[in-house]
N, C-alpha and C positions, 0 to 999 in steps of 0.2 A: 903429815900436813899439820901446821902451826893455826892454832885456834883463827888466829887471824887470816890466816889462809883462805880454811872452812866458813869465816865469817863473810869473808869476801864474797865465796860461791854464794850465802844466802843473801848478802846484797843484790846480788845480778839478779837474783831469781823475785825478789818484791823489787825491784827498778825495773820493772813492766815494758818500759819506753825508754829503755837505755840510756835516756837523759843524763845519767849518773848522779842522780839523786833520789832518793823517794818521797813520794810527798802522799797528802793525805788521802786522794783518789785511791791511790796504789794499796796505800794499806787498809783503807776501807774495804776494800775488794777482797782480800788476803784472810782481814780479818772475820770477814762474813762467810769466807767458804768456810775456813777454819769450823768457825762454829758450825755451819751447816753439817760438812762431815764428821764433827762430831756430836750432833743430834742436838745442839744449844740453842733455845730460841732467843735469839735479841734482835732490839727492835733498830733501824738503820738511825735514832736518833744516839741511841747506844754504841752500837759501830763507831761514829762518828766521835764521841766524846770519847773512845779507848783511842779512838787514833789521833787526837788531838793532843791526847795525854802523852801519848808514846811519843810522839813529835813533838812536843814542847819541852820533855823531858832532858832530849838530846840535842838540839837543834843551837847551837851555841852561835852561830850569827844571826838567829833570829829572822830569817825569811822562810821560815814556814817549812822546810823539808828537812830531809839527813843527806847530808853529801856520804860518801862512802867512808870516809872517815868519820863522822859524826857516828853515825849507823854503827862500827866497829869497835867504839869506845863505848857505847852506849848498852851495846851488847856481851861484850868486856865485863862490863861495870857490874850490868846483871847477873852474870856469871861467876865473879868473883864475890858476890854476896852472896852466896849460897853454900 
């Protein structure tokens, strides 16, 4: 399986509502169990500004979400700086 591939599968999985995009709901949600299971306390004005950052990062037409492409380059991006 091609990163892209596997990147895919975790699009579907934060695209909550199939909508085929993510938006900041979704990852607000994502991001807070995140921390929960791993014992991080942050406060949901915190949640809120990772996921706005995350999303503004990649969000290249500028309405607020990641299309599945956005989401995959964006993930990419991150991946490839490391």
């Amino acid at each position: 399986m091609s990163d892209a591939e596997a990147l895919g599968e975790v699009f579907a999985f934060f695209d909550a509502d199939g909508s085929g995009q993510v938006d900041r709901s979704e990852l607000e949600k994502i991001i807070a169990k995140a921390a929960e299971e791993d014992g991080i306390a942050i406060k949901p004005d915190e949640v809120a500004e990772v996921a706005k950052l995350f999303i503004d990062s990649g969000d290249d037409n500028n309405d607020g979400k990641l299309s599945k492409a956005e989401f995959i380059r964006l993930m990419q991006e991150f991946i490839n700086s490391k």
